[in-house]
N, C-alpha and C positions, 0 to 999 in steps of 0.2 A: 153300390158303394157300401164297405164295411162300416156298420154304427159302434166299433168300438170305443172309437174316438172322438170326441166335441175338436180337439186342436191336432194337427198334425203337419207342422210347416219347417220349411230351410230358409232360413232368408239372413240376411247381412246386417235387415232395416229398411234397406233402398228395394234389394231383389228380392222375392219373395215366390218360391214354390210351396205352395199353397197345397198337398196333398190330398183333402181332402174336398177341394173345391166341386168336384163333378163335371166340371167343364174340358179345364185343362189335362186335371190329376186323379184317379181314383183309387183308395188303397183297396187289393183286391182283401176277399175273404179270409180269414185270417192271416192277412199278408202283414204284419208286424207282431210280435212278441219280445215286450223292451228284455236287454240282458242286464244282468245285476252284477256290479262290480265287486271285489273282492279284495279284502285286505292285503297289502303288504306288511314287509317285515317293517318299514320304516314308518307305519302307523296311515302313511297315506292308501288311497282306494283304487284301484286299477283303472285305465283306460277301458273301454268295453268297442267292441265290433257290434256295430246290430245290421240288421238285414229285414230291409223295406221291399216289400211286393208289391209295387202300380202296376195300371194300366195309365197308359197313355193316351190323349185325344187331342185333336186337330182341325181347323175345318179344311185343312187339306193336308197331302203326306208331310208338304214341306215343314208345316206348324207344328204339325205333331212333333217331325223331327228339331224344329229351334226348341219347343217346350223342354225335349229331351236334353240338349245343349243347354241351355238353360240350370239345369240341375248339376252337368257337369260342370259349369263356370264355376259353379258356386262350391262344390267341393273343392275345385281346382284352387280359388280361393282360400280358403280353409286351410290346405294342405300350404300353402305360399307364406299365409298367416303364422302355421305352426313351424315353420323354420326360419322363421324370425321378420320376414318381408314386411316394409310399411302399409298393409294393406287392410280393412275395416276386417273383424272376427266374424266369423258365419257360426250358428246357432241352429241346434232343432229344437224346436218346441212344440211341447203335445201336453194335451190333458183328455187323461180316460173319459168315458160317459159319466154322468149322474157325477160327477164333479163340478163343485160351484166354485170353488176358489182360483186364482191364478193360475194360469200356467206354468208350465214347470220349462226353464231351459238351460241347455248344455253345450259348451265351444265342442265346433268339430274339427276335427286336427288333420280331416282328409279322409276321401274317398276313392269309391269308381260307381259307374253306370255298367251294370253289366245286360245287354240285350238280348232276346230266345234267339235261338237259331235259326223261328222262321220269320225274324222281326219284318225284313222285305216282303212278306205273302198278307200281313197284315195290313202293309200302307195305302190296301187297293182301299180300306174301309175308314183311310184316316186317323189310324190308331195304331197304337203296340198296345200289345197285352204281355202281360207277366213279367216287367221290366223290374231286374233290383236292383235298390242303392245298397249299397255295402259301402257301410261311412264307420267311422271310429270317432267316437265323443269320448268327452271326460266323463268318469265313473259317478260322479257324485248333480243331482239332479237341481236346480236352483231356483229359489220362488221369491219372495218376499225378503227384503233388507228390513230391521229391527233394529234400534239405540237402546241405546242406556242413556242412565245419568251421566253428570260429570262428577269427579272425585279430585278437589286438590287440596295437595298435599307437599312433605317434600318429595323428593325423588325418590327417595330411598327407602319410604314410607309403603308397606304394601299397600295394594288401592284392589276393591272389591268390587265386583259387578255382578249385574245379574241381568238373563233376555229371558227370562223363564223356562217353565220345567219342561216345556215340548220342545227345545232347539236340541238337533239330535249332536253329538258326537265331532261330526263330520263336517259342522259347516262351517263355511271360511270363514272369518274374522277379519276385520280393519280395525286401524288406532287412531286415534285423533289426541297429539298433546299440543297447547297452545299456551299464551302464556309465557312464548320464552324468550328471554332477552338477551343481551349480550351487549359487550363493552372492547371494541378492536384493539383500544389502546391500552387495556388490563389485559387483553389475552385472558380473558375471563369466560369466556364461550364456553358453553355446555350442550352442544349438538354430538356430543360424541356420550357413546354409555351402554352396557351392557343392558339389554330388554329382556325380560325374564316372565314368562306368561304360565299360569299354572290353572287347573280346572278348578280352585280352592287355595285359601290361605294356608290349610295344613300341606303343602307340598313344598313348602320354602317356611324356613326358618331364618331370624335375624339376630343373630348373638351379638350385645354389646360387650365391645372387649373393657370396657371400664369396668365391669361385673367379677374380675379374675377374683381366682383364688391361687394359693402357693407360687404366689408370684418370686421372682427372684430376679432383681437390678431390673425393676418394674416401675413404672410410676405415673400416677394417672393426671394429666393435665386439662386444666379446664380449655375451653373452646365452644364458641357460642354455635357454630355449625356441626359438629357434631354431635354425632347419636349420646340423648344423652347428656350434652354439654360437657363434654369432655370426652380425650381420647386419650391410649394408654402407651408410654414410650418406655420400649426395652432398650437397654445400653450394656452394650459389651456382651458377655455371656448371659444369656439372659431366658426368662421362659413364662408362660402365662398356663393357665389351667381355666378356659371360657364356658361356664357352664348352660348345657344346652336348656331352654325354656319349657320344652316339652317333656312329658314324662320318660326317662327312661325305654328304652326298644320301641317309642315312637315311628324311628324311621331304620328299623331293625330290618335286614332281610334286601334292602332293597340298595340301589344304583343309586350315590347323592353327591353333588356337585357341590365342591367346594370355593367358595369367592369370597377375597378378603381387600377391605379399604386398606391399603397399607401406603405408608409415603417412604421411600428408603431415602436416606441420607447416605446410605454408601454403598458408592455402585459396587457391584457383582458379588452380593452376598447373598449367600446360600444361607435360606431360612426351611424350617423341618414344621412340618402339620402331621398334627398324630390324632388318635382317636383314643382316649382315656379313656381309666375307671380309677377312681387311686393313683397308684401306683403301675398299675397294667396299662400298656399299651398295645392294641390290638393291629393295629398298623400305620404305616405313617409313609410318606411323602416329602421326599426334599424340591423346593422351588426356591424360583430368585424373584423377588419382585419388580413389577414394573417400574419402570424408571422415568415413566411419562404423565404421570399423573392419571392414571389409569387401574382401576380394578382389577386385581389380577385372581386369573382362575389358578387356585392350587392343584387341581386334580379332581380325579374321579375316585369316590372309596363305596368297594363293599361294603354297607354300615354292619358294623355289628349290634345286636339288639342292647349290650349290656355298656354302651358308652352312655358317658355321665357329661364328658365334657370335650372339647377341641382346645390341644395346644399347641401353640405356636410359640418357639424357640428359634435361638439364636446359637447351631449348635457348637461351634467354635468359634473363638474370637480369638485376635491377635489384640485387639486393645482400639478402643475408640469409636465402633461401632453406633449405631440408631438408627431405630425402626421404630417408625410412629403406626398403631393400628387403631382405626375406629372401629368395623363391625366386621363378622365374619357372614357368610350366607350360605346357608345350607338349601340345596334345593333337590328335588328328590327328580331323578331323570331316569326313573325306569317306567315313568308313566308317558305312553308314546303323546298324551295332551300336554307334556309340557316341552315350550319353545325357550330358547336360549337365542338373541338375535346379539351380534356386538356388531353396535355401528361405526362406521367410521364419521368424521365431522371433512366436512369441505375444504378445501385449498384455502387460508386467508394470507393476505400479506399487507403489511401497508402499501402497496402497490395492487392488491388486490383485495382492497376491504370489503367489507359487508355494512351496510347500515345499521347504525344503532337505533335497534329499532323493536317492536313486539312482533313475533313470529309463530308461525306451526310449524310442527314437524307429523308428519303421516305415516302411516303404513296402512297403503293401499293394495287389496286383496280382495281381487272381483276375479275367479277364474275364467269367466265367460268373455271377457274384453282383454285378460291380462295373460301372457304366455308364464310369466314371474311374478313374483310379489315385487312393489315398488316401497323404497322408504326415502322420503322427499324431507327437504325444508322449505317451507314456502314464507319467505322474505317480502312482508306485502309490498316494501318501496319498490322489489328489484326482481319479483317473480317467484319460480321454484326452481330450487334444484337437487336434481337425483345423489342421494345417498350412497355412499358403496356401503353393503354388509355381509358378514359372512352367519352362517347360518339358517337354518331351514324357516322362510318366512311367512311358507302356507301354514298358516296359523289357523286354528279351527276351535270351536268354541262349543262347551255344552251349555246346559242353563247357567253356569255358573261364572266367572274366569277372574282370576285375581292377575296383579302387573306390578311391578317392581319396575322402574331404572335403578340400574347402579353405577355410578357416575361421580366422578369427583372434578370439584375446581381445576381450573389449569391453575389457579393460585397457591402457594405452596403455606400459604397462609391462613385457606379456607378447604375445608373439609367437602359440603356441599356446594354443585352449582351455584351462583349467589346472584343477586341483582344487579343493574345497572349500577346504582349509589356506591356498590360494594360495603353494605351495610347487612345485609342478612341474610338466610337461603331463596333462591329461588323458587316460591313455590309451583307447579303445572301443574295445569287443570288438564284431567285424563280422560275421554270420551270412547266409546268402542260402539262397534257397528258389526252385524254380522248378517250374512245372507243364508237365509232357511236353506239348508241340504236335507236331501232325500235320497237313497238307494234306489227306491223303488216309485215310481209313479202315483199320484195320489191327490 
């Protein structure tokens, strides 16, 4: 038997081919060489083929042959798994010699058994020799789950974490926000909200629009939910000059995501987002804002290095117009570590309430058990339930990772998610979790 390995197993939990056992399985001589995934364009890591070399053993032909069956179920499994069937995730797991920590393990998404030619001349001895799996696992390698703190805050507050400086790149991440209430008869629920995960605070920026300069039919009103305590309402023809917090060519050069708290007062008006200095504008963007109580994404802009400020105007009016804006959100999306999730919020009706009650919302991200990332509410009087959301949810985390929700009342009254009482904002408490990723065995 090959001692390159301490661990080398397939199993579900329940089934177990045990590869290095010596009884059943033996990996011949150099009969494994793990393969190393490789980046995509979209930041995630390739699936990988590897190619496993046993021998096979029996105390008779027939054994040898179930042992062999055996290994096929359990790819066959795998492969049933990874196209969606309700069936448990099958798993290889190995660790090199002279490794003392964990094992390392990876879903396999399906295989084959492939047998020599002279597999029948071998059965006289109760054995195959030189039999390969040829399975395809996920790219990235999985060991130890690590917490953080919790951070609460409001929502709109960036929140900071840290799992230390050895979590590489790659590895998946989960969210944990608790803490959240809700009120059926206010329609006050805030399970709905743009997620915004960045490897650092400097990858999002939060412009309070009460900050303007060269305002014109501008005017800033107090409010105790907003950023700031107060928010800034354009009327009629109108315009704002929001000056960015960071120096000058901060986020020069790069891909940044524009999202702005806006409440429109009149439907299907076309509002303009520019990228200042003065008087120069470098480019700009016409959108209409949501009309649901909802953060709307204005677009995507080449930053130019020499913007000073983001404005938003009102660029023709017929007369009577308002647009109320709290905060703008610049986040910088040319780094493939940062995730953009908008969730949706669940069916409610007064015929299909929800309890008033305290709850969590999740995003669960184990690749090893999960085909998708899931983002759940779990309702403790009434259970969980699955989220719909759009965007990329395999979330992965270096040592660092900062989170944003951005999320506004369904109240047209209140800026911030708010409490039950409907006396102040909502605060959530924000917890993350990530599972150690590895490339390479170790």
């Amino acid at each position: 038997m090959a001692a390159n390995y301490t661990v080398l197993r397939i199993t579900d939990g329940v089934t177990t081919a045990d590869l290095l056992d010596g009884t059943n399985y033996a990996l011949v001589a150099n009969g494994w060489s793990p393969q190393i995934a490789t980046l995509q364009p979209d930041g995630s890591y390739s699936d990988v083929v590897e190619n496993i070399t046993i021998d096979v053993y029996g105390t008779s032909a027939l054994i040898a042959l179930q042992r062999v069956e055996r290994i096929v179920g359990l790819l066959d499994q795998a492969r049933r798994w990874s196209l969606g069937e309700n069936v448990t995730p099958v798993r290889i797991e190995a660790q090199p010699q002279g490794v003392t920590t964990n094992a390392m393990r990876a879903a396999i998404l399906g295989g084959e058994v492939i047998l020599p030619t002279d597999w029948a001349d071998k059965l006289v001895t109760n054995s195959i020799d030189n039999v390969v799996i040829r399975l395809t696992r996920r790219g990235v390698w999985l060991r130890n789950t690590l917490t953080t703190g919790t951070e609460t805050d409001w929502p709109s507050n960036v929140k900071n974490f840290s799992f230390g400086a050895t979590i590489n790149r790659y590895s998946p991440m989960s969210l944990e926000i608790s803490g959240v209430t809700f009120d059926n008869l206010a329609y006050s629920t805030w399970k709905t909200g743009i997620w915004v995960f960045g490897v650092s605070a400097a990858q999002m920026e939060r412009l309070d629009a009460q900050t303007y300069i060269n305002g014109v039919n501008a005017s800033n009103i107090s409010n105790g939910t907003a950023i700031g305590n107060s928010f800034t309402r354009l009327s009629g023809s109108a315009r704002i000059d929001v000056p960015l917090t960071s120096s000058p060519g901060a986020l020069g050069g790069r891909k940044i995501a524009v999202f702005a708290a806006i409440k429109n007062s009149t439907s299907g008006l076309r509002l303009r987002c520019q990228q200042t200095n003065g008087n120069i504008s470098f480019s700009e963007h016409f959108f209409y804002a949501r009309e649901d109580n909802r953060v709307t994404f204005i677009g995507t802009f080449e930053w130019n290095p020499a913007t000073t400020h983001v404005r938003i105007s009102i660029p023709i009016s017929f007369g009577g117009e308002v647009v109320d804006i709290d905060y703008l959100m610049l986040v910088n999306v040319s780094d493939p570590n940062t995730f953009i999730i908008e969730v949706e919020e669940p069916v409610i009706s007064y015929l299909n309430p929800l309890s008033a009650g305290s709850s969590v919302m999740r995003l669960t991200n184990t690749p090893d058990t999960q085909l998708a990332p899931r983002i759940s509410l779990d309702i403790f009087d009434e259970g969980e339930i699955d989220l719909a959301y759009y965007g990329n949810a395999r979330v992965s985390a270096r040592g660092t990772f900062s989170f944003v929700n951005l999320a506004l009342s369904n109240s047209t009254s209140f800026w911030q998610p708010y409490n039950n009482a409907a006396t102040d904002v909502q605060d959530h408490a924000v917890s993350g979790s990530v599972i150690e990723g590895f490339l390479t065995l170790q």
